[in-house]
mmJSON file of the N, C-alpha and C atoms, coordinates in Angstrom:
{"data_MODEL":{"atom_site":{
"group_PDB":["ATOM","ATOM","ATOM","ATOM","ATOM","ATOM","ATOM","ATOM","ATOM","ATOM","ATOM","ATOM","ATOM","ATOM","ATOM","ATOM","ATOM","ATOM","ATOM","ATOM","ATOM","ATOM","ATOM","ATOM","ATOM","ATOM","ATOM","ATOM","ATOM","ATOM","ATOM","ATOM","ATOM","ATOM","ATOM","ATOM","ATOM","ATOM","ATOM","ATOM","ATOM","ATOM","ATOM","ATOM","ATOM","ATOM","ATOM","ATOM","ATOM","ATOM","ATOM","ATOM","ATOM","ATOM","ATOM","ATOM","ATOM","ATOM","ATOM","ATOM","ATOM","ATOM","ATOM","ATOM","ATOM","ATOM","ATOM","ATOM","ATOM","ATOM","ATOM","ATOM","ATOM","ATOM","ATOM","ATOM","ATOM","ATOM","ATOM","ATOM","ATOM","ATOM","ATOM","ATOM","ATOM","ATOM","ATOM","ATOM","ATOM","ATOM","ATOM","ATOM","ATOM","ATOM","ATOM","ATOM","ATOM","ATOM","ATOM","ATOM","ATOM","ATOM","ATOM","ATOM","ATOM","ATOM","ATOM","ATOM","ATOM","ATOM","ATOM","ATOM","ATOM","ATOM","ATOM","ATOM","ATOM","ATOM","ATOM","ATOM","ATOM","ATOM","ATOM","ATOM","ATOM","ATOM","ATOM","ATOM","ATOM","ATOM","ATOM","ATOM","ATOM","ATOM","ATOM","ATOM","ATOM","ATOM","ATOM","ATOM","ATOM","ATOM","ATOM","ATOM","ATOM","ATOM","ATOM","ATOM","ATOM","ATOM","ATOM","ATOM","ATOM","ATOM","ATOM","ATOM","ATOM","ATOM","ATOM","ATOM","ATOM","ATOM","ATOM","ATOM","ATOM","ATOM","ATOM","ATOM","ATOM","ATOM","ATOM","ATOM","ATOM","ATOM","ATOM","ATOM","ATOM","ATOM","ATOM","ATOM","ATOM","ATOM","ATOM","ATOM","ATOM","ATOM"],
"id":[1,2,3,4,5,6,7,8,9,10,11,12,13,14,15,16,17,18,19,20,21,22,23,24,25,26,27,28,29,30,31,32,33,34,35,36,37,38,39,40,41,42,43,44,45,46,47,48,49,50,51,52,53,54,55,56,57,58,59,60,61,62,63,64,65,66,67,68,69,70,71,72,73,74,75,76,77,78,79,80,81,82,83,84,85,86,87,88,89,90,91,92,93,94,95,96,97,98,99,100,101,102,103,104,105,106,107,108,109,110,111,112,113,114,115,116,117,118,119,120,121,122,123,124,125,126,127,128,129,130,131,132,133,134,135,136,137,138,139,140,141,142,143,144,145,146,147,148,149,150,151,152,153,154,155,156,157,158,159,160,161,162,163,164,165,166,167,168,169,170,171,172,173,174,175,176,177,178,179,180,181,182,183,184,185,186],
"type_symbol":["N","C","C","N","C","C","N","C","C","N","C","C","N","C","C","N","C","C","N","C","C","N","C","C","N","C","C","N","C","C","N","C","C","N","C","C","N","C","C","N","C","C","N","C","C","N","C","C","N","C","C","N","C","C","N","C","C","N","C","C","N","C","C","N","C","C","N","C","C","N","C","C","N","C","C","N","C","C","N","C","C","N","C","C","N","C","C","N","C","C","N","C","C","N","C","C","N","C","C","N","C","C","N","C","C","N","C","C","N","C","C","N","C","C","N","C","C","N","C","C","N","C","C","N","C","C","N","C","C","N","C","C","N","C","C","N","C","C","N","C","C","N","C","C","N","C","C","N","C","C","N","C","C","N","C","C","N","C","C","N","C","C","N","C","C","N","C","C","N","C","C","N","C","C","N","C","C","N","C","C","N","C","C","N","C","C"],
"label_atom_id":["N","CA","C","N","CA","C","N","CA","C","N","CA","C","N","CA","C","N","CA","C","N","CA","C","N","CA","C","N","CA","C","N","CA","C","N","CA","C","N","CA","C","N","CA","C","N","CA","C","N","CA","C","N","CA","C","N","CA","C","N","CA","C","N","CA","C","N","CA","C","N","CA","C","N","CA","C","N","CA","C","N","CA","C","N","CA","C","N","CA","C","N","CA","C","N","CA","C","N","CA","C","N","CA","C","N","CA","C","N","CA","C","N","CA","C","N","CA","C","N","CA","C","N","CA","C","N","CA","C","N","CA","C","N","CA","C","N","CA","C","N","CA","C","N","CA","C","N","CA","C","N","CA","C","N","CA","C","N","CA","C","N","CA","C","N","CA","C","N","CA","C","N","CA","C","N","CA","C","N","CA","C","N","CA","C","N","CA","C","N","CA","C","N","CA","C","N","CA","C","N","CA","C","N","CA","C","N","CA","C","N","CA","C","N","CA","C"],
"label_alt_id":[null,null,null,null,null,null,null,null,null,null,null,null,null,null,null,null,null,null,null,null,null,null,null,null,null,null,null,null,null,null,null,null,null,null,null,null,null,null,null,null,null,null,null,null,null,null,null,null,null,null,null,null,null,null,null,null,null,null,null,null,null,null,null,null,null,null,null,null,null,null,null,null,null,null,null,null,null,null,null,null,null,null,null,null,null,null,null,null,null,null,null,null,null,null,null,null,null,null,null,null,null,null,null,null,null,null,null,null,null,null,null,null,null,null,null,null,null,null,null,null,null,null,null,null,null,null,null,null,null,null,null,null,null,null,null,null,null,null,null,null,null,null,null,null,null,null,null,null,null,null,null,null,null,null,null,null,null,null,null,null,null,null,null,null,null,null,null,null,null,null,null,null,null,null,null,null,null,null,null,null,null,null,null,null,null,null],
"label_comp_id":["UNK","UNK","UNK","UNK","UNK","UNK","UNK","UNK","UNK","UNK","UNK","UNK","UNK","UNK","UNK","UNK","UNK","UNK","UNK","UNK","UNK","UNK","UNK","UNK","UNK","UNK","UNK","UNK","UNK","UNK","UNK","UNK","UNK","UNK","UNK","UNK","UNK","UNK","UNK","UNK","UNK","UNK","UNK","UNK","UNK","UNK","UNK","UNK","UNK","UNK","UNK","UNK","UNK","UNK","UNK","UNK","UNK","UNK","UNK","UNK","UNK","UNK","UNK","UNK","UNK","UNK","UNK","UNK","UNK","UNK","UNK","UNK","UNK","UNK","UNK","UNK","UNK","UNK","UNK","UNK","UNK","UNK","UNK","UNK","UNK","UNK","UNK","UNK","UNK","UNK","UNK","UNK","UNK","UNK","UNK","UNK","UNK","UNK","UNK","UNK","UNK","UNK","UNK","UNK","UNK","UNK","UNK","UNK","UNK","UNK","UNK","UNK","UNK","UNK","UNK","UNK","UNK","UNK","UNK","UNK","UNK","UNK","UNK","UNK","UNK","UNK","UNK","UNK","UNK","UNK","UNK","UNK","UNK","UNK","UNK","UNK","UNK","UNK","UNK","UNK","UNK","UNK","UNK","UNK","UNK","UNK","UNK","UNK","UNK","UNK","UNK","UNK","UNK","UNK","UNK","UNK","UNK","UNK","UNK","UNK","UNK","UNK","UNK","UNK","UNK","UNK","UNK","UNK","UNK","UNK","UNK","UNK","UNK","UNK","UNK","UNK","UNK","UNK","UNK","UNK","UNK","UNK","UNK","UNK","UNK","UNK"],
"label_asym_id":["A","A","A","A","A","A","A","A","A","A","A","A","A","A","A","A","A","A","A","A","A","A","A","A","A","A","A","A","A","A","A","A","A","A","A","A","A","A","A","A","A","A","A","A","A","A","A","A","A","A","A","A","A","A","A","A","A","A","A","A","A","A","A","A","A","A","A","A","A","A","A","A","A","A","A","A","A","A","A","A","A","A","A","A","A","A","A","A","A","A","A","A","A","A","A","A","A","A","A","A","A","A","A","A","A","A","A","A","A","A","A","A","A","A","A","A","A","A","A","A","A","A","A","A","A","A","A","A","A","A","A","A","A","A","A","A","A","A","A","A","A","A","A","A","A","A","A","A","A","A","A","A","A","A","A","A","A","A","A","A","A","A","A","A","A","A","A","A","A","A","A","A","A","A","A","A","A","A","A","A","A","A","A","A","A","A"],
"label_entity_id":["1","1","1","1","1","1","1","1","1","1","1","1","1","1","1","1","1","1","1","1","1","1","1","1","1","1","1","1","1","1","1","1","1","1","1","1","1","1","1","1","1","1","1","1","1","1","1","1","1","1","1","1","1","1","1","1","1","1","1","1","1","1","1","1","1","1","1","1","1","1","1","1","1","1","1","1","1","1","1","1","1","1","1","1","1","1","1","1","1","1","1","1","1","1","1","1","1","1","1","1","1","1","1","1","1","1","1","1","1","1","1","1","1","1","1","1","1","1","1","1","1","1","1","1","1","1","1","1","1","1","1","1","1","1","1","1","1","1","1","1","1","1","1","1","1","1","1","1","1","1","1","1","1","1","1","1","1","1","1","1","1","1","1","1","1","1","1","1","1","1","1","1","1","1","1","1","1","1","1","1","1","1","1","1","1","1"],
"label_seq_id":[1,1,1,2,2,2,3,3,3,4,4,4,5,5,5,6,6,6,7,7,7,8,8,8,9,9,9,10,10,10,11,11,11,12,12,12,13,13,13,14,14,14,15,15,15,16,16,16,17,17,17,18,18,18,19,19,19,20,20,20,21,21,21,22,22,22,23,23,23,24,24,24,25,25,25,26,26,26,27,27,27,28,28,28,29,29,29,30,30,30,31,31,31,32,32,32,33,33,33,34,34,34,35,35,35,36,36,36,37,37,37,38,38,38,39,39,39,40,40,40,41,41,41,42,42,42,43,43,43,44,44,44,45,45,45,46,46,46,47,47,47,48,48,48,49,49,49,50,50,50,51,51,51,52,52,52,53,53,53,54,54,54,55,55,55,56,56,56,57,57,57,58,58,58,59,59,59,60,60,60,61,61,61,62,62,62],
"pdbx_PDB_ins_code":[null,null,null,null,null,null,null,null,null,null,null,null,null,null,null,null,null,null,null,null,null,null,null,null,null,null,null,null,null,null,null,null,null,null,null,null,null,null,null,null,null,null,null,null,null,null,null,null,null,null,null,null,null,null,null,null,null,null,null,null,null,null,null,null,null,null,null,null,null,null,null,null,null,null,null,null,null,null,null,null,null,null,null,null,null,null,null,null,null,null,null,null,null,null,null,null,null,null,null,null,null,null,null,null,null,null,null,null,null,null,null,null,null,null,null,null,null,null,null,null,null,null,null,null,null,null,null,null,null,null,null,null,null,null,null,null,null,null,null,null,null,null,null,null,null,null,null,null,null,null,null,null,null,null,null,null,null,null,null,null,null,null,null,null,null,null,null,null,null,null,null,null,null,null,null,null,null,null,null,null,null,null,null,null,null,null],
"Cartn_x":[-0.192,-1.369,-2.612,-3.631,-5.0,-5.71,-6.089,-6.269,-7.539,-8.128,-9.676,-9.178,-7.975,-7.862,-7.033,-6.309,-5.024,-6.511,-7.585,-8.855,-9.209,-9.207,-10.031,-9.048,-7.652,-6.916,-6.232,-6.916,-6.771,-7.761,-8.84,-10.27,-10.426,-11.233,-11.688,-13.233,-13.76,-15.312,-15.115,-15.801,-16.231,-16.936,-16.477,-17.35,-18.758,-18.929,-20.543,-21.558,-21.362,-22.559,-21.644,-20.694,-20.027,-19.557,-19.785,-19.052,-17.901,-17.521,-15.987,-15.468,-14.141,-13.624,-11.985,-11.646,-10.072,-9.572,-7.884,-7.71,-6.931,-6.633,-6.025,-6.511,-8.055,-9.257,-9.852,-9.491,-10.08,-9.318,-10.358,-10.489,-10.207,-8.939,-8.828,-8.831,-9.167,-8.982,-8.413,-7.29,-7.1,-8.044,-8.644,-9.658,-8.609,-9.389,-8.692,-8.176,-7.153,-6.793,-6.928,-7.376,-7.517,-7.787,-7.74,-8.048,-9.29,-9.819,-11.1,-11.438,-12.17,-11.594,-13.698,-12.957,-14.229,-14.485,-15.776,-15.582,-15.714,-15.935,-15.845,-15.814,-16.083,-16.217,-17.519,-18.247,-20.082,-19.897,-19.639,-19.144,-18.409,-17.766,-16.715,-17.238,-17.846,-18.773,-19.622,-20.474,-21.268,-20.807,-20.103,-18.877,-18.641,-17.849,-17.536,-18.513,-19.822,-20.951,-21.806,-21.643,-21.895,-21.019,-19.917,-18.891,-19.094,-18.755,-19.498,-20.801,-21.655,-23.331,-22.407,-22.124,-21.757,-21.254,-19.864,-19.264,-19.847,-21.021,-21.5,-22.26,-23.064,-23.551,-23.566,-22.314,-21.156,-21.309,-20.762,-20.304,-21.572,-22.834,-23.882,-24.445,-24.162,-24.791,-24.011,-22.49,-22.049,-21.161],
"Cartn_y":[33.277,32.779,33.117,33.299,34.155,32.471,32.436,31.499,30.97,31.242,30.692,29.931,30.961,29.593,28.857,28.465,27.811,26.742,26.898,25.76,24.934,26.318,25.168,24.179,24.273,23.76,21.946,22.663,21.497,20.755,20.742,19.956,19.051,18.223,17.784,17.072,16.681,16.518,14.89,14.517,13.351,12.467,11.813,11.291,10.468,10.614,9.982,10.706,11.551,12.796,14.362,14.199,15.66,16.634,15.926,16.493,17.116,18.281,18.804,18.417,17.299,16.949,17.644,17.305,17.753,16.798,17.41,16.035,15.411,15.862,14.876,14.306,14.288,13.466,12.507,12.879,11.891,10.686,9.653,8.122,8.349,7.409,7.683,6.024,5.927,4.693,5.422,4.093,4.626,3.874,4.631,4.212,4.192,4.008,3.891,5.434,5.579,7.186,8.389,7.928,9.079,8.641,9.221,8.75,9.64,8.949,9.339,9.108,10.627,10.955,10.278,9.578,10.09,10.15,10.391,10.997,10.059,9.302,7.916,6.547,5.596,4.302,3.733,4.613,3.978,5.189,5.909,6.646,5.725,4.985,4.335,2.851,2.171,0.958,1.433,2.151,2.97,3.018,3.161,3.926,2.477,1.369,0.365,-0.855,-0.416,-1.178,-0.618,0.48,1.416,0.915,0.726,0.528,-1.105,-1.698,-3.303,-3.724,-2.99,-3.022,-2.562,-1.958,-0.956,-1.816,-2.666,-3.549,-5.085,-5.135,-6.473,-5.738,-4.679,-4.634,-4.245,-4.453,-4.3,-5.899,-6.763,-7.986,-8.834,-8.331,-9.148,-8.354,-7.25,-6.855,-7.518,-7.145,-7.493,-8.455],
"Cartn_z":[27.602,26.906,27.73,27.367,28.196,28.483,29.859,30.632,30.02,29.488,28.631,27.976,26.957,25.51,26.366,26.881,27.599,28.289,28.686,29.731,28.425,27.577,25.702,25.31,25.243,24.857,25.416,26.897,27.81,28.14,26.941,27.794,26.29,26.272,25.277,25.367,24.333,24.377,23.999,25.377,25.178,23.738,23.293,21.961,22.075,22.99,23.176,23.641,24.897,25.097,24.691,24.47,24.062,25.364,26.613,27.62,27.812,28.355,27.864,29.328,29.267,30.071,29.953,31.392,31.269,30.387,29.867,28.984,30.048,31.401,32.741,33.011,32.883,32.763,32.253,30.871,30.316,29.671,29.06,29.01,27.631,26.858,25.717,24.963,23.746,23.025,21.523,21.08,19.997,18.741,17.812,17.038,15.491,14.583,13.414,12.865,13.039,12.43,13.651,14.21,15.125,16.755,17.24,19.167,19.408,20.052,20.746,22.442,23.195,24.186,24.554,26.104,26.936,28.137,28.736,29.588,31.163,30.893,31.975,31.215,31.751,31.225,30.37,31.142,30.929,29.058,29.144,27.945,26.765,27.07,26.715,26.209,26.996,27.087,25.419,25.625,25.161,23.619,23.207,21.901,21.296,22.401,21.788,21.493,21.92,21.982,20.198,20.354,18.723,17.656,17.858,17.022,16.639,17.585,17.485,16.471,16.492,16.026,14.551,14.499,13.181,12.353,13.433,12.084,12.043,13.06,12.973,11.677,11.311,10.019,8.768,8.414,7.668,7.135,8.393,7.75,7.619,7.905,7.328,6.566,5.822,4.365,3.574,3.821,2.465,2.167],
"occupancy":[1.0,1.0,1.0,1.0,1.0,1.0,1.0,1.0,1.0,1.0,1.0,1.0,1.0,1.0,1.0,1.0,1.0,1.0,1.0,1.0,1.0,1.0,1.0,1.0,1.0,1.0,1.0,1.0,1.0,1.0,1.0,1.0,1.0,1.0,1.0,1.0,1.0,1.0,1.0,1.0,1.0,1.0,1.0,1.0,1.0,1.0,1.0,1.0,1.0,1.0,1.0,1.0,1.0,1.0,1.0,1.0,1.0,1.0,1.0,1.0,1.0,1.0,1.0,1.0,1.0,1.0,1.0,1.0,1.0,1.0,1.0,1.0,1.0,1.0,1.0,1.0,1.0,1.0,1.0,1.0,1.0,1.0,1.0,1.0,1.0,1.0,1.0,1.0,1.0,1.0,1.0,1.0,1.0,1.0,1.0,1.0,1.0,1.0,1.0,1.0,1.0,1.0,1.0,1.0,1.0,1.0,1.0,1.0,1.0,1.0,1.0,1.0,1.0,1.0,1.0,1.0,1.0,1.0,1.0,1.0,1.0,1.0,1.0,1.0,1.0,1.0,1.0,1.0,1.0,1.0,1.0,1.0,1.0,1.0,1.0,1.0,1.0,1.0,1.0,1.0,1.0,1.0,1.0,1.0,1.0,1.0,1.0,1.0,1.0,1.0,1.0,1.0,1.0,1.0,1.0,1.0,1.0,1.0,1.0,1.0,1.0,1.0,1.0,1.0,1.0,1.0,1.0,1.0,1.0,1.0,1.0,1.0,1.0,1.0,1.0,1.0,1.0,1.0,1.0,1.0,1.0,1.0,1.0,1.0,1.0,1.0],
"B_iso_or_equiv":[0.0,0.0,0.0,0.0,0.0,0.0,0.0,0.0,0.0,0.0,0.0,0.0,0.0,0.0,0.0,0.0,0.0,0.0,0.0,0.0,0.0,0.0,0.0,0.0,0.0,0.0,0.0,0.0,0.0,0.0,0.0,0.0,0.0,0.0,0.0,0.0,0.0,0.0,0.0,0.0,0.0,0.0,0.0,0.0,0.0,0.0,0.0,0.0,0.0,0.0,0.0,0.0,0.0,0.0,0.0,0.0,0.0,0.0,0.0,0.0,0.0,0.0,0.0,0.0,0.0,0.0,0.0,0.0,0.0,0.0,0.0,0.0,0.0,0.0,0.0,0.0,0.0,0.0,0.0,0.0,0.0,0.0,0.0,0.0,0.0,0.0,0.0,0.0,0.0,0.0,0.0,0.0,0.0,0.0,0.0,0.0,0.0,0.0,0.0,0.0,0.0,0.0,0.0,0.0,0.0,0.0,0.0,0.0,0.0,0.0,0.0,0.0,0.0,0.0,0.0,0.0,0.0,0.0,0.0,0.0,0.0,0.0,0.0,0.0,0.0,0.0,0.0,0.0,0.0,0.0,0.0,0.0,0.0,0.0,0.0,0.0,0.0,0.0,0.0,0.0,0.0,0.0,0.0,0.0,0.0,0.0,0.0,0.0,0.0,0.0,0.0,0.0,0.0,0.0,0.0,0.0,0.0,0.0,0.0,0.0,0.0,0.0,0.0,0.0,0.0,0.0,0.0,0.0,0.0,0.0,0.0,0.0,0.0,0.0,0.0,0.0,0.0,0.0,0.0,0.0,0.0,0.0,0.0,0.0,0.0,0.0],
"pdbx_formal_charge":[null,null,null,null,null,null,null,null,null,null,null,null,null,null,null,null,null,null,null,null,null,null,null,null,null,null,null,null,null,null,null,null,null,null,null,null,null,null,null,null,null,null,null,null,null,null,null,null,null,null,null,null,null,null,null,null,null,null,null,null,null,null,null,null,null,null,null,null,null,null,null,null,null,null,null,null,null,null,null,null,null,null,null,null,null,null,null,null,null,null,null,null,null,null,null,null,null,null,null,null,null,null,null,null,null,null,null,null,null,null,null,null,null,null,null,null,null,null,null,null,null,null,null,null,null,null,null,null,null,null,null,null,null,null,null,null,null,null,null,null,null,null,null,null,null,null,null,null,null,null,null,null,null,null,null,null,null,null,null,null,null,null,null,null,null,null,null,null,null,null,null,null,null,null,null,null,null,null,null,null,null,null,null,null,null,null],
"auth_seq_id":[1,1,1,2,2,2,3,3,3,4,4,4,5,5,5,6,6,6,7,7,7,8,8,8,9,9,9,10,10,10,11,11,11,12,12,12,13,13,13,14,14,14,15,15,15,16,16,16,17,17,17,18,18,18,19,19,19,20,20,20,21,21,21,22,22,22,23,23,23,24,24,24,25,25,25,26,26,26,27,27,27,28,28,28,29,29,29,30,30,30,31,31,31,32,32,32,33,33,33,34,34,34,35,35,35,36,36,36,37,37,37,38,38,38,39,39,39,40,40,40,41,41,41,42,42,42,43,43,43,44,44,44,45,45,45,46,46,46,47,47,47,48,48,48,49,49,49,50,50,50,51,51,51,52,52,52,53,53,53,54,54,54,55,55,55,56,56,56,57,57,57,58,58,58,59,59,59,60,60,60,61,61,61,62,62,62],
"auth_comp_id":["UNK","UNK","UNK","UNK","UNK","UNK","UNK","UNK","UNK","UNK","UNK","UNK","UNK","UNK","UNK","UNK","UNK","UNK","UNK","UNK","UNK","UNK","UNK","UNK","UNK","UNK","UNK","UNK","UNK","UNK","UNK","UNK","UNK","UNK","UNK","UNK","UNK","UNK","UNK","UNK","UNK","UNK","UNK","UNK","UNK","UNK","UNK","UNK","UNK","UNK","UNK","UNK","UNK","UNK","UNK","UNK","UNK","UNK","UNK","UNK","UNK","UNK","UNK","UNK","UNK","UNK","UNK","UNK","UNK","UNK","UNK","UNK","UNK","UNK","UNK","UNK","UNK","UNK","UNK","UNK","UNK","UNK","UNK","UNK","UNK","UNK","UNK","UNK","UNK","UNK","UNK","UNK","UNK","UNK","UNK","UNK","UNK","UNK","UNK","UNK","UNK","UNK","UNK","UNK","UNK","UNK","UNK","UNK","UNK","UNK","UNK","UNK","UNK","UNK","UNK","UNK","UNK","UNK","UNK","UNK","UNK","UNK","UNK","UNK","UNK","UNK","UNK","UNK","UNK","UNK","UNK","UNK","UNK","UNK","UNK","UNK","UNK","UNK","UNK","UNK","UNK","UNK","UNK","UNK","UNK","UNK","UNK","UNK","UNK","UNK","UNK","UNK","UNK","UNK","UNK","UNK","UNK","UNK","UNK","UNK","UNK","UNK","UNK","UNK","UNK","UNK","UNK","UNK","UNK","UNK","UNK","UNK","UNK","UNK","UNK","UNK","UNK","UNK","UNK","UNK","UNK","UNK","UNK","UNK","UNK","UNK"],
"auth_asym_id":["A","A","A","A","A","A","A","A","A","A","A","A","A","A","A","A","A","A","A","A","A","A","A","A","A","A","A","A","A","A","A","A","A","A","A","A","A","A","A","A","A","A","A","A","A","A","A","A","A","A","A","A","A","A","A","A","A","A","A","A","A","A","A","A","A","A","A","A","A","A","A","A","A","A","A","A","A","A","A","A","A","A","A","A","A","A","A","A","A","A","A","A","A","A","A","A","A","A","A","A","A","A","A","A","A","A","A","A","A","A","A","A","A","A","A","A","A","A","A","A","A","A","A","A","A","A","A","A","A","A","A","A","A","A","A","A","A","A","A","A","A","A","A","A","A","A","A","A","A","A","A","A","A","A","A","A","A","A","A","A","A","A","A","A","A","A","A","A","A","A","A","A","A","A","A","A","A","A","A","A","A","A","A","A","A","A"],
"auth_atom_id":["N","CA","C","N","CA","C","N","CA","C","N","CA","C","N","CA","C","N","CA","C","N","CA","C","N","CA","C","N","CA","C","N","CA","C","N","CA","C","N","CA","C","N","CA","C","N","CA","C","N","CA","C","N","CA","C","N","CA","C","N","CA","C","N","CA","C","N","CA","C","N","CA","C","N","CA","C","N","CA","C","N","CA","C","N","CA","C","N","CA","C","N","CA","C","N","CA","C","N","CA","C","N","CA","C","N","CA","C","N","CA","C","N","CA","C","N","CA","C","N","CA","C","N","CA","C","N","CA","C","N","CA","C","N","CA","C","N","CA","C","N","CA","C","N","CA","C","N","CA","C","N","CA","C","N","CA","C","N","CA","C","N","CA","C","N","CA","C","N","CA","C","N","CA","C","N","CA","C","N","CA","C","N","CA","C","N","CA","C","N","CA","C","N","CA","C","N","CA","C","N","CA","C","N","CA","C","N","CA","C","N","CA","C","N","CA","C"],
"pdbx_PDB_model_num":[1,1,1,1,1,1,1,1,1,1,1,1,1,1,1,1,1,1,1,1,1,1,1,1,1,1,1,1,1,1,1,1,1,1,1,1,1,1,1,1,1,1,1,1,1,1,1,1,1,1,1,1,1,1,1,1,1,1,1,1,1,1,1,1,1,1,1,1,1,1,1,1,1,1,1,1,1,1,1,1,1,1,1,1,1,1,1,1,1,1,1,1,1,1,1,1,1,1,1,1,1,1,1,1,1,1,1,1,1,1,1,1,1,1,1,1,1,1,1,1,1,1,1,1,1,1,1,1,1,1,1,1,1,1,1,1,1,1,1,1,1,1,1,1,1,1,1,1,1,1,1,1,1,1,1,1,1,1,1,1,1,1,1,1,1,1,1,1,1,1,1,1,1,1,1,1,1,1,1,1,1,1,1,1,1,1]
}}}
């Protein structure tokens, strides 16, 4: 396998600044349907602090 795609294959992008981390690296949570990778904690904090706001306004619209 040619060592580029074999680095692409093994990295993934953080879901909050889009950082391409190793995936030996990285910080994973499982989300609804899918897992989402990141790239430290403060990344991570960050995501579940978004996600929080999101469904706090959800349950006070409707």
């Amino acid at each position: 396998m040619n060592d580029s795609l074999k680095s692409k294959q093994d990295s993934v992008k953080c879901e909050v600044c889009m950082k391409e981390v190793p995936l030996s690296e990285a910080k994973s949570a499982e989300a609804n349907e899918y897992v989402a990778h990141f790239c430290g904690l403060d990344c991570y904090a960050k995501w579940r602090h978004q996600a929080g706001t999101a469904e706090d306004a959800k349950k006070t619209s409707g």
